[in-house]
C-alpha positions as CSV (number, residue, x, y, z in Angstrom):
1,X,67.9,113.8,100.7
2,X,67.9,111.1,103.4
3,X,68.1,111.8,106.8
4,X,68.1,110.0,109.8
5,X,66.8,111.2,113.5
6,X,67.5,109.4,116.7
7,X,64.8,109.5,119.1
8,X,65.7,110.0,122.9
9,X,66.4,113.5,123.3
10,X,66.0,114.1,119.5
11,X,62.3,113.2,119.3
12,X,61.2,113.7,123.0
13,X,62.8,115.0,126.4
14,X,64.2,111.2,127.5
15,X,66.3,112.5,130.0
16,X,63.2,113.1,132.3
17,X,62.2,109.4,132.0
18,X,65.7,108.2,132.8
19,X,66.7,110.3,135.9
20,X,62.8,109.7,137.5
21,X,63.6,105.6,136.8
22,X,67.0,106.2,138.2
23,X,65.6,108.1,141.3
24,X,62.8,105.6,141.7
25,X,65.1,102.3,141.4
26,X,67.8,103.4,143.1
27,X,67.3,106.7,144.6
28,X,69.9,108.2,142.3
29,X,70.3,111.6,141.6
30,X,70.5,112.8,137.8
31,X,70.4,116.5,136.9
32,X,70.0,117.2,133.4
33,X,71.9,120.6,133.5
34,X,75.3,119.0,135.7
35,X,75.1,116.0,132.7
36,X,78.0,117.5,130.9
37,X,79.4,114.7,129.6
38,X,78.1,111.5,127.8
39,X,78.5,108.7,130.7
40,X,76.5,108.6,133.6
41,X,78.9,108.0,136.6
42,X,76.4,108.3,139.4
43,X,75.1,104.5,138.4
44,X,77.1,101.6,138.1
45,X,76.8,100.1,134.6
46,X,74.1,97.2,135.5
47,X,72.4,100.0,137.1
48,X,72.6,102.1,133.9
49,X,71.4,99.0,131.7
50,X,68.5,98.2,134.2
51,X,67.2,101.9,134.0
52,X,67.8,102.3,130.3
53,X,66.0,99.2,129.3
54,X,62.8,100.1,132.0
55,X,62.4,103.7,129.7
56,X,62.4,101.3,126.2
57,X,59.2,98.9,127.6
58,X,56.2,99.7,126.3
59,X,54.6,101.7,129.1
60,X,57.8,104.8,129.6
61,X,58.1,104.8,125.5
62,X,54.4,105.2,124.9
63,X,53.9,107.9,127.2
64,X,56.5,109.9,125.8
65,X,55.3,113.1,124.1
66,X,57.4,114.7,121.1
67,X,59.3,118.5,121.5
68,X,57.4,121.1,119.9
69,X,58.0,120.9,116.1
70,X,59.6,118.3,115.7
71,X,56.5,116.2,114.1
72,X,55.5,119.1,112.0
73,X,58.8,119.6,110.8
74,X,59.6,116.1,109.9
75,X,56.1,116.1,108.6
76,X,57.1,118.7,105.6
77,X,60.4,117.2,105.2
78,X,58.5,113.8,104.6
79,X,56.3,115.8,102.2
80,X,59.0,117.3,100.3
81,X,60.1,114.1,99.4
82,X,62.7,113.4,101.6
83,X,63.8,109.8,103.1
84,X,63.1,109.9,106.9
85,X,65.1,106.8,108.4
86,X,64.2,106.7,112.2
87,X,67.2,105.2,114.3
88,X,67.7,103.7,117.9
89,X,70.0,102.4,119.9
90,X,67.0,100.2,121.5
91,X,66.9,96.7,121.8
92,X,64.9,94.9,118.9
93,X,62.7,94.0,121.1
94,X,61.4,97.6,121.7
95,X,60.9,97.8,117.9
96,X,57.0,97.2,117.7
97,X,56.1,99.7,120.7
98,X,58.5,102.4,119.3
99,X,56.5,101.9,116.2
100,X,53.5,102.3,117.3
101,X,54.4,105.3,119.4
102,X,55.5,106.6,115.9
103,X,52.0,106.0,114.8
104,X,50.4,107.8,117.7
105,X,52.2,111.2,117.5
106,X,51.9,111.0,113.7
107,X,55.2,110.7,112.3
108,X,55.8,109.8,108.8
109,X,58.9,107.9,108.2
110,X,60.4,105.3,105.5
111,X,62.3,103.0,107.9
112,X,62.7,102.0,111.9
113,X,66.0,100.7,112.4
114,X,66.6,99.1,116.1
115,X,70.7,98.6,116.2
116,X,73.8,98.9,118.4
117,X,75.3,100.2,115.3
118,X,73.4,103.4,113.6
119,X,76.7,104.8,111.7
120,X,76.6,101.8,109.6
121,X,73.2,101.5,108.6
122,X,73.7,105.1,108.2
123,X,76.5,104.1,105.1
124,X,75.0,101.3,104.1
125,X,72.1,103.1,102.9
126,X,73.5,106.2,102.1
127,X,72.3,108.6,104.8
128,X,73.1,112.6,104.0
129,X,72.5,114.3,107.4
130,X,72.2,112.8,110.9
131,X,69.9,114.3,113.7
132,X,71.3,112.8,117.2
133,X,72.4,113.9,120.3
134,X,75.2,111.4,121.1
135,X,78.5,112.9,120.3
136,X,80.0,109.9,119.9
137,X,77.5,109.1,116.7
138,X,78.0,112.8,116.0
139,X,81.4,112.3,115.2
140,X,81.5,109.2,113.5
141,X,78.7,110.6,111.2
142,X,80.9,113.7,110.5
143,X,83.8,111.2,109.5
144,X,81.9,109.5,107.0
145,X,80.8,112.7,105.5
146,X,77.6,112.6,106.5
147,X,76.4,116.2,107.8
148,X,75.5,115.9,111.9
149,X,73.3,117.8,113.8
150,X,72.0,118.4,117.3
151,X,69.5,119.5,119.4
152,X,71.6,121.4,122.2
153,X,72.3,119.2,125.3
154,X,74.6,120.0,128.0
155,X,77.1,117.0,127.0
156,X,77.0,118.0,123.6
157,X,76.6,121.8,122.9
158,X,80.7,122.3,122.4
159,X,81.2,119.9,119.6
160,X,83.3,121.0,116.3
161,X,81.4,121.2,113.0
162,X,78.0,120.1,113.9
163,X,74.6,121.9,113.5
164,X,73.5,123.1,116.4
165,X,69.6,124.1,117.2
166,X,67.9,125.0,121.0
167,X,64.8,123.3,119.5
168,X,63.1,121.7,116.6
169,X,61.9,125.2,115.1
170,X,65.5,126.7,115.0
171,X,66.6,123.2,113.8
172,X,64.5,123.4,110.9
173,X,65.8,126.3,110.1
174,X,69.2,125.6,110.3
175,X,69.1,123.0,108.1
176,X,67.1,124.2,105.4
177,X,70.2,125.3,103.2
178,X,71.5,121.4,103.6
179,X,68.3,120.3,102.3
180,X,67.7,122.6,100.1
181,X,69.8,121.6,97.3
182,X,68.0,117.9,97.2
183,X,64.6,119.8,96.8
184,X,65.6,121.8,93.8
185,X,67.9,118.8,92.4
186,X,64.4,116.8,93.0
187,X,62.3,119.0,90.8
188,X,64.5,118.6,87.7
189,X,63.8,114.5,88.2
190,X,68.1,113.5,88.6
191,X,68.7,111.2,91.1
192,X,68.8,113.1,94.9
193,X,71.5,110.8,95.9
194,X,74.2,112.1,93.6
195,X,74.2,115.5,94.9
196,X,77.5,116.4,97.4
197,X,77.0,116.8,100.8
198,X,77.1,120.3,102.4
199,X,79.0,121.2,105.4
200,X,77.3,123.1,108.4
């Protein structure tokens, strides 16, 4: 199967990088567990950009460390075979220190995409299941039949029809019956991208 994973607050806890950038620019405020939906209205939105683009230089995205499983888990995915398209709503120009972050921590992947637009390099090359944590994305994904799934947030833990996982571990788990179907498919040597997609 192909998948594609986002990366702040899919790979790693962003949301501690962007509320200490927020506090220290502009003495702003930003409790994780009050964030209960997706836009930020404590910032104005230049003060949103300027914080967002300060945790995508080189120095916030390097020092950013991985949840728990979720290297190992998209380690054995990789090694079952499976395409792991790494997606971000970055600016290209973070694309060379996001990749070597990718290198540090030791995750195997097939492609880095750096876009505005990750539903439709999702369709264009035929992604199965989506790991992000935008419901916006979520939703979109869903509507082009591609299976969504989450790590829980507070803005996105009520959405409709979407796999839902407290951390990488139970994530893992809760997609194994999506994926499971391209790893026996796989062993008989037919092409994993004609298999249907499975609803959560």
């Amino acid at each position: 199967m192909r998948l594609a994973i986002d990366i702040d607050s899919t790979l790693h806890p962003y949301w501690d990088q962007l509320a200490a950038v927020a506090h220290e620019r502009f003495g702003v405020e930003l409790p994780y567990e009050r964030q209960r939906v997706w836009a930020i209205d404590q910032l104005e939105p230049a003060q949103l950009k300027a914080c967002v683009t300060e945790t995508h230089t080189a120095r916030h995205v390097l020092a950013a460390e991985p949840y728990p499983g979720a290297v190992e888990t998209i380690t054995r995915w990789h090694e079952r075979g499976h395409f792991i398209h790494i997606t971000s709503h970055r600016d290209a120009d973070a694309h060379a220190h996001t990749s070597e972050w990718l290198r540090n921590i030791g995750l195997p992947h097939d492609e880095l995409y750096c876009s505005d637009d990750k539903i439709a390099r999702c369709v264009e090359i035929g992604i199965d299941v989506l790991i992000d944590d935008a419901p916006a994305n979520l939703q979109r994904a869903r509507d082009h039949g591609i299976v969504a799934a989450t790590l829980e947030h507070p803005w996105n833990r009520d959405l409709p029809d979407v796999i839902l996982a407290k951390d990488w571990p139970e994530l893992a788990q809760r997609l194994e019956s999506v994926l499971e179907p391209g790893d026996r498919l796989r062993g008989t040597g037919r092409p994993v991208s004609g298999i249907p997609r499975v609803a959560p």
